[in-house]
C-alpha positions as a printed Julia matrix, in Angstrom:
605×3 Matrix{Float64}:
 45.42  78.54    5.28
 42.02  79.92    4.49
 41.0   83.17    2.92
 42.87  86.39    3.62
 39.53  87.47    5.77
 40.3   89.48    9.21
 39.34  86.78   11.27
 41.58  83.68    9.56
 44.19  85.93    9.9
 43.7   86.58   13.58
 43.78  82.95   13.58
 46.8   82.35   11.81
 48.5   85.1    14.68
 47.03  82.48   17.39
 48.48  79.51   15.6
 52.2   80.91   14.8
 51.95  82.09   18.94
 50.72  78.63   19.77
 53.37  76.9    17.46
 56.3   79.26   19.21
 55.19  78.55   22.67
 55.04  74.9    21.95
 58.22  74.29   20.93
 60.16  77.42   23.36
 62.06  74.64   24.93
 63.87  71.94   24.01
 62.5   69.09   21.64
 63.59  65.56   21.5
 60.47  63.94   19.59
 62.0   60.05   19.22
 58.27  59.32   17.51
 59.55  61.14   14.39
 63.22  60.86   15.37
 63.32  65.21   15.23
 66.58  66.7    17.12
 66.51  69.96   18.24
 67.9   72.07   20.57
 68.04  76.14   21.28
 68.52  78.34   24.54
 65.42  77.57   26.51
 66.78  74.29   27.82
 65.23  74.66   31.0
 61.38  74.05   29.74
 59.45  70.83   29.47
 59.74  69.44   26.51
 56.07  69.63   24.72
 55.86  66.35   21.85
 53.71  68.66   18.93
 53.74  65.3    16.91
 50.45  64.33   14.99
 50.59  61.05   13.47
 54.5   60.65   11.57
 55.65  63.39   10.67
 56.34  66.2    12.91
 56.32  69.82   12.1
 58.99  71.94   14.62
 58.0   75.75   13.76
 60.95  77.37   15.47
 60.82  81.09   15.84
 63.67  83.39   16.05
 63.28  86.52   17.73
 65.9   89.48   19.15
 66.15  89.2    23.03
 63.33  91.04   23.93
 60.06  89.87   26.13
 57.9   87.76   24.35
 55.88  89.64   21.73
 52.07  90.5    22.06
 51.65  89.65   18.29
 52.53  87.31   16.09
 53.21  89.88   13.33
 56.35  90.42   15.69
 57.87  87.39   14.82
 60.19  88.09   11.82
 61.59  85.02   11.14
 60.08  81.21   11.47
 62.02  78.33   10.55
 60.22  75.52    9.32
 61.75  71.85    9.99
 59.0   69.12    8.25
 61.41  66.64    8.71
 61.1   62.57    8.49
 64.09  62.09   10.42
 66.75  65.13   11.39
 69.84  65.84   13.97
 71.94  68.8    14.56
 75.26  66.53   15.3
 76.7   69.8    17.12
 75.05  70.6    20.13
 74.05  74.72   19.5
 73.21  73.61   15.47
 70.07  75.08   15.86
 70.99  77.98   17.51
 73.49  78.37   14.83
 70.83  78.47   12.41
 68.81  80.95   15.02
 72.13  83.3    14.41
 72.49  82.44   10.62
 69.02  83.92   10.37
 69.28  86.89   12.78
 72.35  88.51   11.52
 72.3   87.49    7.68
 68.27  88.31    7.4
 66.57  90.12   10.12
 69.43  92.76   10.63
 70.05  94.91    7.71
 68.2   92.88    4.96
 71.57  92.15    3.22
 71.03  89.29    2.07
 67.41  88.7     1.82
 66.14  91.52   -1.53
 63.29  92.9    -3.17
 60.53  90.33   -2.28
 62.77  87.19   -1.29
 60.73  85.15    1.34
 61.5   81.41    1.68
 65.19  80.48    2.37
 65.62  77.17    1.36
 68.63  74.63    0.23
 68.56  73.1    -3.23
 67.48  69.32   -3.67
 70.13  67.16   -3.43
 69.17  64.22   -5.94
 67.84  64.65   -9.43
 64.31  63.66   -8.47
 63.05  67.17  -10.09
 65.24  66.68  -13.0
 62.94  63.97  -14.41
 65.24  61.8   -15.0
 65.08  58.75  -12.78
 63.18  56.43  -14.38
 61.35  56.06  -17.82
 58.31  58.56  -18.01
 59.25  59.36  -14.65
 56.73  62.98  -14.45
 58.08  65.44  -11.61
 56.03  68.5   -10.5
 57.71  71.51  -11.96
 60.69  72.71  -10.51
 63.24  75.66  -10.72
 66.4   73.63  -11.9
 67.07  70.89   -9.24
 64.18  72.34   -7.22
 64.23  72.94   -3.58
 64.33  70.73   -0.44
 61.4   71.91    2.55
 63.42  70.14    5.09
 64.27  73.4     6.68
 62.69  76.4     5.47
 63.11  79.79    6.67
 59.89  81.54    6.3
 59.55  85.74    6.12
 56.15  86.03    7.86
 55.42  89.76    6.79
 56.07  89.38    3.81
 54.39  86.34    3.12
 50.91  88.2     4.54
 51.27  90.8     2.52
 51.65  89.07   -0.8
 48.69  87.15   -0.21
 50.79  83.9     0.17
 47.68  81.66    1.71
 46.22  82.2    -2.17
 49.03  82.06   -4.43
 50.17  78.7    -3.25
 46.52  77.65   -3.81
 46.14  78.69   -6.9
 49.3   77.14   -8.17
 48.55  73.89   -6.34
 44.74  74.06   -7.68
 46.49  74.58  -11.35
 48.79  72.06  -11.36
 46.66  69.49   -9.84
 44.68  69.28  -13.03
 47.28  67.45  -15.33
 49.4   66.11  -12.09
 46.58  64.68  -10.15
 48.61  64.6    -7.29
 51.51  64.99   -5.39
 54.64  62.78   -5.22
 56.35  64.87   -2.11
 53.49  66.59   -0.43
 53.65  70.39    0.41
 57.72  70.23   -1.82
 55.98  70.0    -4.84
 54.08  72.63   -4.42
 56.74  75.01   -3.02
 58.94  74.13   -5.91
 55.69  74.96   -8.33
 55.18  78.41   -6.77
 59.03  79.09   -7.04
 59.21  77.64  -10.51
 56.68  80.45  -11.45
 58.02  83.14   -9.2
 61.41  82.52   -8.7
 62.25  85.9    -7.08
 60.54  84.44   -3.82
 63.6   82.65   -2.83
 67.11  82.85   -1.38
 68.86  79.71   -1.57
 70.55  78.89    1.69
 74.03  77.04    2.06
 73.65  73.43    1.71
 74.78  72.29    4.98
 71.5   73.38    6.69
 70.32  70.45    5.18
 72.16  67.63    3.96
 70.13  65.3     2.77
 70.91  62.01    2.97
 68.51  59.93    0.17
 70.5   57.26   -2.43
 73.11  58.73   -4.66
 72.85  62.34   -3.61
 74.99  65.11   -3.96
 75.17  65.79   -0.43
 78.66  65.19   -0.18
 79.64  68.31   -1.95
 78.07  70.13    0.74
 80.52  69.14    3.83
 84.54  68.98    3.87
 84.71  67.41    7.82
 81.9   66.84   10.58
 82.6   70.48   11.47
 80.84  71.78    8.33
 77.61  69.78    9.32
 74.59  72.15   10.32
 71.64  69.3     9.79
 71.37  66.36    8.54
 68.46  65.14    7.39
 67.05  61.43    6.09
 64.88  62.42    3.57
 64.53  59.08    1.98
 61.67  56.36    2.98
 64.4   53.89    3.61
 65.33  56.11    6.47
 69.31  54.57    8.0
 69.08  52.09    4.75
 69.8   54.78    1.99
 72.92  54.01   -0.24
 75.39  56.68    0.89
 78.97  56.96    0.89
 79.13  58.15    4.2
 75.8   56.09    6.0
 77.44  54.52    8.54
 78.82  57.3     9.88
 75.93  59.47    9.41
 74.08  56.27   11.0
 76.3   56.43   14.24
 76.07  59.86   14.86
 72.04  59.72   14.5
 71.75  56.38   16.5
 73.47  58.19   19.42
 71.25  61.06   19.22
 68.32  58.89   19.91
 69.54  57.54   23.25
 71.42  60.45   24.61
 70.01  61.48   27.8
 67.34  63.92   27.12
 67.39  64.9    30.83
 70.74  67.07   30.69
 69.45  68.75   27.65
 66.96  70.43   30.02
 69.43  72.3    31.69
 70.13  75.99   32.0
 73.32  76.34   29.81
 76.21  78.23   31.59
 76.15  81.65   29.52
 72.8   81.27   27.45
 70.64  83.47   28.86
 66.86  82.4    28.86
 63.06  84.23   29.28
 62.15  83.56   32.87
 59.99  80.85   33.29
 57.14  81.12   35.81
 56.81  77.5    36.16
 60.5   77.1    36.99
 60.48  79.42   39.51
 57.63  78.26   41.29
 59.35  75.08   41.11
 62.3   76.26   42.99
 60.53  78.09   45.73
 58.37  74.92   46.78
 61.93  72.65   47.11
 63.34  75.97   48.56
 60.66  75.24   51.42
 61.78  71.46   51.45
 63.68  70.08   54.5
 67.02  68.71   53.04
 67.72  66.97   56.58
 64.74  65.34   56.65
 65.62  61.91   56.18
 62.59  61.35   54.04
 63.83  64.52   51.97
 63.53  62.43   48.24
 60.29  61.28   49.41
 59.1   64.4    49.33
 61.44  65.75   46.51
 60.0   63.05   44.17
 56.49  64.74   44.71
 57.53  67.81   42.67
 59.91  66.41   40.07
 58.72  67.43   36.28
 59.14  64.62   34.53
 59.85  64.73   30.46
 56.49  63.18   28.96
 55.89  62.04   25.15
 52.34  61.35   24.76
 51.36  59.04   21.59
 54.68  57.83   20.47
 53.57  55.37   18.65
 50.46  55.8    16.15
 47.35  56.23   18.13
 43.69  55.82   16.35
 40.69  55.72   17.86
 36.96  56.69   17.68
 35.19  56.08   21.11
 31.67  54.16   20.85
 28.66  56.55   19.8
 26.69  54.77   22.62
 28.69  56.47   25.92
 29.88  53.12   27.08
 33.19  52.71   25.82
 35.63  51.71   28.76
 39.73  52.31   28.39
 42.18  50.1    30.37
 44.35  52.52   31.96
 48.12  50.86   33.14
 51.76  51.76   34.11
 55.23  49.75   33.43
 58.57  50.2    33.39
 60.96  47.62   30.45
 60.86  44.89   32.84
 57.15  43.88   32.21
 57.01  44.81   28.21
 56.55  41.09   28.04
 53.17  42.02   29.25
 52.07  44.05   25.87
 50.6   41.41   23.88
 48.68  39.59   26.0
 46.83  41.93   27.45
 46.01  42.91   23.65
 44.85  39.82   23.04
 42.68  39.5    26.01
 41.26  43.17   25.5
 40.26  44.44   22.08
 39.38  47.92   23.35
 41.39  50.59   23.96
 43.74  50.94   26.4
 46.38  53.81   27.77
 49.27  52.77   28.72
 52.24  55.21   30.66
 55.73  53.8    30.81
 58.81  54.92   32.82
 61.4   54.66   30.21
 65.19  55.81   29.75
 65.86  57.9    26.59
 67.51  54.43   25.52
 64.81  52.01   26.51
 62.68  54.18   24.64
 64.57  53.1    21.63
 64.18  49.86   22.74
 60.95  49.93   22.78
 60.76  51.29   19.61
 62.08  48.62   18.02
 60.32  45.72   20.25
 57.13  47.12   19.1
 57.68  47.73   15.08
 58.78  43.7    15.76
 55.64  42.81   16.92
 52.59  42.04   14.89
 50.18  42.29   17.7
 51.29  45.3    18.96
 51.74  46.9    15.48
 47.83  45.57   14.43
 46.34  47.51   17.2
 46.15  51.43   16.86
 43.8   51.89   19.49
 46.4   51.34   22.89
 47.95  54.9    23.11
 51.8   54.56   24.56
 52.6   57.57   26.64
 56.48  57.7    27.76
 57.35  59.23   30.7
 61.28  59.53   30.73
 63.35  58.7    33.97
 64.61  61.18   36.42
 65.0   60.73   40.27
 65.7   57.44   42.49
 61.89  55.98   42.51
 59.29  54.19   40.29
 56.78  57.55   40.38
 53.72  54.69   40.27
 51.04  57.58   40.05
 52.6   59.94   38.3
 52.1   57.24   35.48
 48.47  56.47   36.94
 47.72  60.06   36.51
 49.36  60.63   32.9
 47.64  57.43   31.77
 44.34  58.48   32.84
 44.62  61.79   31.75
 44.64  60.82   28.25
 41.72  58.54   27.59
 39.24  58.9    24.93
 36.15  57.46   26.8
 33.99  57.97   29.07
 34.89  55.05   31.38
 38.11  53.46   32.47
 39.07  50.46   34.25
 42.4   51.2    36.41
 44.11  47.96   36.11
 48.03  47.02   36.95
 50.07  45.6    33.72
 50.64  42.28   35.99
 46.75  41.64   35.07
 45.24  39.49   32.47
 41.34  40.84   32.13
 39.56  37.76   31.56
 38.34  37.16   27.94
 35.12  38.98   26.79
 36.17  41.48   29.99
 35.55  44.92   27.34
 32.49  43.99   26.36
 31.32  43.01   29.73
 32.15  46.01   31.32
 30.5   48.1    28.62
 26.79  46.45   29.44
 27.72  46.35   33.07
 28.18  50.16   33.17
 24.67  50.62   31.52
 23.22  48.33   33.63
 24.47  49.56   36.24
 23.85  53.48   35.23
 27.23  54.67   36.15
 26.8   57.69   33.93
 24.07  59.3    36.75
 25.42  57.27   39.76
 29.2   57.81   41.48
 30.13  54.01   41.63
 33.03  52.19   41.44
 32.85  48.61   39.69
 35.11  46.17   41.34
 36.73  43.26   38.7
 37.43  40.58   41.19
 41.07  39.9    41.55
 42.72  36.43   41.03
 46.52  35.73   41.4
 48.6   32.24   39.38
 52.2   31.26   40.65
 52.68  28.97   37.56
 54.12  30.84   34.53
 52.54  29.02   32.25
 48.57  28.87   32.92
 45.36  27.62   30.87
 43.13  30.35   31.2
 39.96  30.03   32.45
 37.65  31.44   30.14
 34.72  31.11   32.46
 33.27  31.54   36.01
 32.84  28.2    36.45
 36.56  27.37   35.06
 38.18  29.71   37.4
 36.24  28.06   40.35
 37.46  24.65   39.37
 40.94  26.17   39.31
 40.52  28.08   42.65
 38.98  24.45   44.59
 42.38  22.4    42.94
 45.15  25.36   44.24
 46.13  26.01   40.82
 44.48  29.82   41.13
 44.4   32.04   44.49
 42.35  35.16   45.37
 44.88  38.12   44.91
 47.44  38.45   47.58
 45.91  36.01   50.09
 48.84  34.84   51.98
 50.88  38.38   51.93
 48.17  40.91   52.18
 44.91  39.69   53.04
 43.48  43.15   53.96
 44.08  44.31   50.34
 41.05  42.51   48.6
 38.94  40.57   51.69
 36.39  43.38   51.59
 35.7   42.14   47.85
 33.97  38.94   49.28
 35.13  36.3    47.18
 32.77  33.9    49.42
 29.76  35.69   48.32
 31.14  36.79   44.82
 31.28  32.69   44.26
 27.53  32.07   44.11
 27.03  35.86   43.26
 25.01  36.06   39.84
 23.85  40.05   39.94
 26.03  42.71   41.23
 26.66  43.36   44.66
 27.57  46.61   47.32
 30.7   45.96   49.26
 31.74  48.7    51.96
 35.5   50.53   52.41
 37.47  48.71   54.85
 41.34  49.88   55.75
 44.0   48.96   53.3
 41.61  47.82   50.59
 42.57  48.42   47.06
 40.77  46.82   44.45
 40.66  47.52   40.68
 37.86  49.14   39.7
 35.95  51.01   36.69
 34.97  54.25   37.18
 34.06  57.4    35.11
 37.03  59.23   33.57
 36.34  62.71   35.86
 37.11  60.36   39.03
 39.85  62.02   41.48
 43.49  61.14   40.25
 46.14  59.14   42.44
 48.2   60.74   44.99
 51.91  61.55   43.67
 53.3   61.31   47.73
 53.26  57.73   47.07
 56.18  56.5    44.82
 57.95  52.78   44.65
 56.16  50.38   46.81
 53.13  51.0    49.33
 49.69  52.61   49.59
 49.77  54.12   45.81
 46.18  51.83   45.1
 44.97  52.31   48.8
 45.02  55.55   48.69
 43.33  56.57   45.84
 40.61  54.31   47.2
 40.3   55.88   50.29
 39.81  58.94   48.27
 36.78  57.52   46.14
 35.0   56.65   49.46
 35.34  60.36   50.96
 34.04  61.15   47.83
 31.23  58.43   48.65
 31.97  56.3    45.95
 29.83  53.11   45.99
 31.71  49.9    45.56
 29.89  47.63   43.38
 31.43  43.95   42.96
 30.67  42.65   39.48
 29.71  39.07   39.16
 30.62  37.48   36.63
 34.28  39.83   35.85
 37.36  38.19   36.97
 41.24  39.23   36.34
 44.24  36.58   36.98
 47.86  38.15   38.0
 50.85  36.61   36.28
 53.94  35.74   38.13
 57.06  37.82   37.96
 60.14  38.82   39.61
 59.8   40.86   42.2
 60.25  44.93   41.66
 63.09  47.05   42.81
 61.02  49.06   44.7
 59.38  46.16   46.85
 63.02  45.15   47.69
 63.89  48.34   49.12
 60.88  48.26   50.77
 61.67  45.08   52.26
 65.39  45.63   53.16
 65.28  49.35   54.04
 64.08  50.16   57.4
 64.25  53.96   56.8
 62.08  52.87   53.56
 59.51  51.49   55.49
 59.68  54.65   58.07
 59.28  57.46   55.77
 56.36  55.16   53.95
 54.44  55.45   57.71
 55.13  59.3    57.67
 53.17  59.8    54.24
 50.43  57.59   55.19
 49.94  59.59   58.51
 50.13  62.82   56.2
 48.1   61.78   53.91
 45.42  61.01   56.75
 45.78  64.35   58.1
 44.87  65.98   54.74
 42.01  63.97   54.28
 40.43  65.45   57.03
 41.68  68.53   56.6
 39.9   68.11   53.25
 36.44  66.03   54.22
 35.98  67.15   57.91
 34.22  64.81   60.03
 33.9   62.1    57.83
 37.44  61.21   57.03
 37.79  60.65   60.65
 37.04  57.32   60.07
 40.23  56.61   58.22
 42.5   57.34   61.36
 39.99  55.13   63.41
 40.21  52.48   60.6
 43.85  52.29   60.67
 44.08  52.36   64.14
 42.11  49.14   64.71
 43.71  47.31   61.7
C-alpha cells in the first residue's frame, strides 16, 4: 500500500471508492467462478477480474446517499476467492447484515483494537504437520482463512496497517523466502504477533472445501451454509465427504441465468441509478404499436458484458504497426476458433453472444483445446444473451473497443485470413502510411462451398482455384453489389495497391485505424450491419485502398437464424427497409450535402 504519506492515502480513498462503485451491482464473474449477489440488482454487472483470481471488495454501508469519502465506509468485506457461491440467494446480504448489526452498530462484538474478522483455517496446513519437514509461515493455532475477510478501515489507517504488515512480511521473508499462500501467510504472521487484531467469525462464512477438512463441523443442513468456498487447487476434485453435493449446487450456479439476477427485487430498496432511469425514459418515448417496436427496443438493451474471460496477454509491437483481428460469434461457429489461430498469429478480439450456460460451455471447449489454450494474445469478450436478435454490432463495437493496437482488421468469424495475412498487413499499413492518411485497406474477399478445402497459400494458387470453380469471389451469385466495387478483374493482375470508390450496398472487410467510427447498433440479425458502417467511413471520406496481394476465403456453414427470418418474415424484411431509410436520413442530417448521395445511390441501385 505505500507509505502512510498524505497523498498515498488520498489514493487509497480513490481506490476503496473505485473498488465500491465497481462492484455496487451484482457480480457473476464465471472467469474466476466468484458468486455474489446484494441489493443493487438492477446495475450492470462490471467483471473487476485481473488475470485468475478475482478480488470482490464489497462495502457495507447504512442506507444513506453514497458517501463523499472513503473514510465513510466502515466496513469492507474482502472475498479473494479461487472459486466461491452463496447457495442462498441474499447470502451476501446476509453477511452485509451480519456485519452491520454485530459490528458497525454498537461495537459489541468487535473490542479494543479488533480489525480483521476472519474464520479459522479449516485443514491443518498451519499446523505443520502434513508432510515431513513440511515448514508453514507462522500462524495463531490453526491460523486463519482470507477467503472472506471483514476489514475495519479506520482502524486499520490509524494503526499504520500499510507498514506493520510490511514489516512482518519483510521479517519473515528472510528465513521463509517466500510464500506458500500469498497475502494468508502474511495475515496469519501479523495475527500470530498481534493477536488482539482479530475477531474470529462463525465458520459458515466460509466453508472451505480443500481434502480432509474440518468443514463439516461448521454446517448441520444446507440452511446453515453462508459461503462456500473451494480453496483447494484441485478446485470440484477435492476429497470431501460432501463434494458432490457441494459440486451440484456450484455447477448450477455457473449456468443460472445471470439476466434475472439484474432485477429490482420486490422489497429491496436500491440508490437510484441515473443510468437506469435514463434508460426508461428513452423506451418510455418508444412506440409499443409500432410493428417494428423490438427493432427499435433492441437498440437500447444493456447487455451483461465480461471482458477477458479467459487469460489475455499481450504487448503490442514497439514499431506502431501491430494490426488486431476484430470478430463476433455466437456457439454455433466456435468450430471456427482454431483455425483462424492457426492462420493468424497476431492478436485478435473476439465478442461472443453467449447464454450464462454456453458460457460454461465454452469454458470447457477452450481449457480442451491446445490451440486455443497456447495462444494468450486473442482476448474473449462475452456478451450474455438478452432480447429476440443476434445484436451483430453491438459485438462489432465491444470487440473493437478493446484492442491493444493501433490497427484492426474488421473481419467476420466465417473468414480464413490467408496465411502470412498479419504480417502482410503490418508492412502494408507502413507502406501505405495509414497512421497520417484516413484509408481503409480492403482484404479481397473469396467464398468455398466445399467443407473441406486445400488452401491456397498463394496468389497464384487461389487464381488456379478461382479459373477451375473450386473458389468464388464472395457472394457472387446472391449479392453481387456487396463486393463488385472491389474489382476482382483488376485486383487479378493487380501487383501494387489500388483506389476503389463507394458504390451502394458495398461492404468489404477492411483495416483501418482503431479511432475509426463504430457500427451502427439499429442494425441487428441479418441486413446492412457491414454496409452501413461503410457508408459511414466514406462520409467520413475514407479512401478505399484494395490490397494486392491479401486474400480471405469464407467457409461454408449452415445458414443463421437470423437470415431465415429474414427470408421467411415479410414484416422482417419491412422494418429492415424502415432502418435503412432512417439511417439515410441521419446521415444527412449528420454530413449535409454530401450524404445526399447515399439516397441517390440507393435509389438507382
Amino acid at each position: 500500500m505505500g507509505s502512510n504519506s498524505e497523498d498515498e492515502k488520498l489514493e487509497l480513498d480513490s481506490d476503496l471508492k473505485r473498488w465500491m462503485r465497481d462492484v455496487a451491482g451484482e457480480v457473476k464473474n464465471f472467469g474466476s467462478h466468484l458468486f455474489c449477489v446484494n441489493q443493487h440488482m438492477n446495475k450492470d454487472r462490471k467483471s473487476i477480474e485481473k488475470g485468475s483470481v478475482t478480488q470482490a471488495r464489497l462495502n457495507t454501508r447504512k442506507k444513506k446517499p453514497a458517501a463523499q469519502n472513503a473514510e465513510q465506509f466502515k466496513f469492507v468485506l474482502v472475498a479473494t476467492v479461487f472459486s466461491c457461491a452463496f447457495p442462498k440467494g441474499h447470502g451476501g446480504k446476509e453477511l452485509w447484515s451480519f456485519s452491520s448489526e454485530n459490528l458497525n452498530s454498537d461495537y459489541s462484538i468487535i473490542r479494543g483494537q479488533q480489525v480483521l474478522g476472519l474464520v479459522e483455517n479449516q485443514s491443518d496446513w498451519y499446523l505443520g504437520n502434513l508432510w515431513k519437514n513440511h515448514r508453514p509461515w507462522p500462524a495463531l493455532g490453526r491460523g486463519y482463512n482470507t477467503g472472506v475477510i471483514l476489514l475495519l478501515l479506520d482502524k486499520l489507517r490509524k494503526m499504520k496497517w500499510e507498514q506493520m504488515w510490511r514489516l512482518t512480511a519483510e521479517r519473515e521473508l528472510m528465513s521463509m523466502l517466500s510464500t506458500s499462500l500469498a497475502d494468508q501467510d502474511i495475515f496469519n504472521a501479523v495475527i500470530k504477533q498481534n493477536p488482539f487484531l482479530v475477531y474470529q467469525l462463525p465458520c459458515f462464512w466460509n466453508v472451505q472445501l480443500s481434502d480432509h477438512t474440518r468443514s463439516e463441523q461448521c454446517y448441520r443442513d444446507v440452511s446453515d451454509l453462508k459461503v462456500i468456498h473451494w480453496n483447494s487447487p484441485k478446485k470440484l476434485r477435492v476429497k470431501n465427504k460432501h463434494v458432490e453435493f457441494f459440486r451440484n449446487l456450484y455447477l448450477t450456479f455457473l449456468e443460472y441465468d445471470g439476466n434475472l439476477l439484474r432485477r429490482e427485487l420486490f422489497g429491496c430498496p436500491s440508490e437510484a441509478d441515473i443510468n437506469s432511469e435514463n434508460l426508461q425514459k428513452q423506451l418510455s418515448e418508444l412506440d409499443e404499436d409500432d410493428l417494428c417496436y423490438e427493432f427499435r427496443r433492441e437498440r437500447f438493451t444493456v447487455h451483461r458484458t465480461h471482458l477477458y474471460f479467459l487469460h489475455y496477454e499481450y504487448e503490442p509491437a514497439s514499431d506502431n504497426t501491430d494490426v488486431t483481428l476484430v470478430a463476433q460469434l455466437s456457439m454455433d461457429r466456435l468450430q471456427m476458433l482454431e483455425a483462424i489461430c492457426k492462420h493468424w498469429e497476431g492478436p485478435i478480439s473476439l465478442a461472443l453472444y453467449l447464454s450464462d450456460a454456453e458460457a460454461q460451455q465454452f469454458l470447457r471447449y477452450a481449457q480442451g483445446s491446445e490451440v486455443l489454450m497456447s495462444r494468450h494474445n486473442v482476448g474473449y469478450h462475452i456478451v450474455y444473451k438478452e432480447g429476440q436478435f443476434y445484436p451483430v454490432n453491438l459485438l462489432r463495437n465491444v470487440a473493437m473497443k478493446h484492442i491493444s493496437t493501433p490497427y484492426m482488421f474488421l473481419s467476420d468469424i466465417d473468414f480464413l485470413p490467408m496465411y502470412g495475412l498479419y504480417e502482410y498487413l503490418r508492412k502494408s499499413v507502413i507502406q501505405l502510411d495509414l497512421a497520417n492518411t484516413k484509408k481503409a485497406l480492403i482484404v479481397p474477399a473469396f467464398e468455398t462451398l466445399r467443407y473441406r478445402l486445400s488452401f491456397p497459400k498463394s496468389k497464384a494458387e487461389l487464381l488456379s482455384m478461382l479459373d477451375m470453380g473450386t473458389l468464388f469471389t464472395f457472394r457472387y451469385h446472391v449479392w453481387t453489389k456487396g463486393h463488385a466495387p472491389t474489382n476482382f478483374a483488376k485486383w487479378r493482375t493487380a501487383t501494387t495497391p489500388y483506389r476503389v470508390e463507394w458504390e451502394a450496398d458495398f461492404e468489404p472487410y477492411v483495416v483501418v485505424r482503431k479511432d475509426c467510427p463504430e457500427y451502427d447498433r439499429r442494425f441487428v440479425g441479418f441486413g446492412w450491419n457491414k454496409v452501413a458502417h461503410i457508408m459511414e467511413l466514406d462520409a467520413q471520406e475514407y479512401e478505399f485502398t484494395v490490397l494486392p496481394n491479401a486474400y480471405m476465403i469464407h467457409m461454408p456453414h449452415a445458414p443463421s437464424f437470423d437470415i431465415t427470418k429474414f427470408r421467411s418474415n415479410k414484416q422482417y424484411r419491412i422494418c429492415l427497409k424502415t432502418l435503412k431509410e432512417e439511417f439515410q436520413q441521419d446521415m444527412s442530417r449528420h454530413y449535409g450535402f454530401a450524404a445526399l448521395k447515399y439516397l441517390t445511390a440507393e435509389n438507382n441501385s
